[in-house]
C-alpha positions as CSV (number, residue, x, y, z in Angstrom):
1,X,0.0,0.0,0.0
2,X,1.1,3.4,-0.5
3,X,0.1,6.0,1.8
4,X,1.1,10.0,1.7
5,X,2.2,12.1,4.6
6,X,3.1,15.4,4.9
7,X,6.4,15.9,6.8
8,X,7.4,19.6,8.5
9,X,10.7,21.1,6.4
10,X,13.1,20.5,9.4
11,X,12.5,16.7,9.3
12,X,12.4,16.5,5.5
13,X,15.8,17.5,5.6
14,X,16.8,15.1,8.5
15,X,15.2,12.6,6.5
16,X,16.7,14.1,2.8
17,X,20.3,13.3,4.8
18,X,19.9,10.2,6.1
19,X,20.0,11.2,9.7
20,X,16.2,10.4,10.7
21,X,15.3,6.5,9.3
22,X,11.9,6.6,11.4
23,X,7.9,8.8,11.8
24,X,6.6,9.0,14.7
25,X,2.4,9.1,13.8
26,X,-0.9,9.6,15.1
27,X,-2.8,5.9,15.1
28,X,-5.3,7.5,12.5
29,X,-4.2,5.3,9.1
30,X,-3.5,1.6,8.7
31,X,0.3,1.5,8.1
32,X,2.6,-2.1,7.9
33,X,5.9,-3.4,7.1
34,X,6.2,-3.2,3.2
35,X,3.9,-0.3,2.6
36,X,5.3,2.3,1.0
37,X,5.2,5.9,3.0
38,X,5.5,8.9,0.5
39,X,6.8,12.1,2.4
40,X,5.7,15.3,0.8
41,X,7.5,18.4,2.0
42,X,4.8,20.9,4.2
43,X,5.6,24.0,5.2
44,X,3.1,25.2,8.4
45,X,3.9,28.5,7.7
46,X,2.6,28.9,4.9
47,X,0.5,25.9,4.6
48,X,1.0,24.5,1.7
49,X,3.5,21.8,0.0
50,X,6.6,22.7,-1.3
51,X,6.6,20.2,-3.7
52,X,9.7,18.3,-2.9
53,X,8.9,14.4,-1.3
54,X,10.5,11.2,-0.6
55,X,9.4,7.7,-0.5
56,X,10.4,5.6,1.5
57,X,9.9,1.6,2.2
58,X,8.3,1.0,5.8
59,X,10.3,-2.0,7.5
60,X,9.1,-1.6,11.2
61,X,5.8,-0.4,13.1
62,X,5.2,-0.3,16.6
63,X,2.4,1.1,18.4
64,X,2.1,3.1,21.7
65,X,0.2,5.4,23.6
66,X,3.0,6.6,26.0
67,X,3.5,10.0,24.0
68,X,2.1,13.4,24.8
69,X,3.0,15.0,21.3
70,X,-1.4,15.1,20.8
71,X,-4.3,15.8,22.7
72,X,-5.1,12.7,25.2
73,X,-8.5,12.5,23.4
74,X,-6.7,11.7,19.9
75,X,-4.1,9.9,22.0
76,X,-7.2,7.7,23.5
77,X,-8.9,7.0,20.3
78,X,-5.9,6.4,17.8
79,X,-2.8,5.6,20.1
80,X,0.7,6.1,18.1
81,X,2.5,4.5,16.0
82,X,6.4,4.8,15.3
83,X,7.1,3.8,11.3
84,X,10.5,2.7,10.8
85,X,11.9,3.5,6.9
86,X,14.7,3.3,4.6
């Protein structure tokens, strides 16, 4: 399955270098090993794309709801999941 995200600039270019191989997520989609995740650049300032993305292969998911990054009622419903890629 392919499946699009937007991805804020400062992690694009984490991921654009190599440094940052993982995606922390929001529960909200169905995501597995093998999928293919397409990154598209967003800028929140502006919000809109920039037109620059990545794909990437997923190779690991976990799922937790341990993280305070969202509101505890999206946190209750969804959970998390952290996306592993390369």
């Amino acid at each position: 399955m392919k499946i699009a995200k937007k991805v804020w600039p400062q992690y694009f270019k984490a991921i654009l270098e190599g440094k940052k191989n993982f995606e922390i997520r929001l529960d909200d989609f169905e995501c597995k090993e093998g999928d293919t995740l397409i990154l598209k650049e967003w800028d929140p300032q502006t919000k809109r794309y920039t037109g620059r993305e990545i794909t990437k292969k997923v190779t690991y998911v976990t799922k937790t709801k341990d993280i305070t990054f969202w509101s505890r009622e999206d946190i209750e419903k969804y959970g998390f999941q952290v996306i592993g890629i390369k």
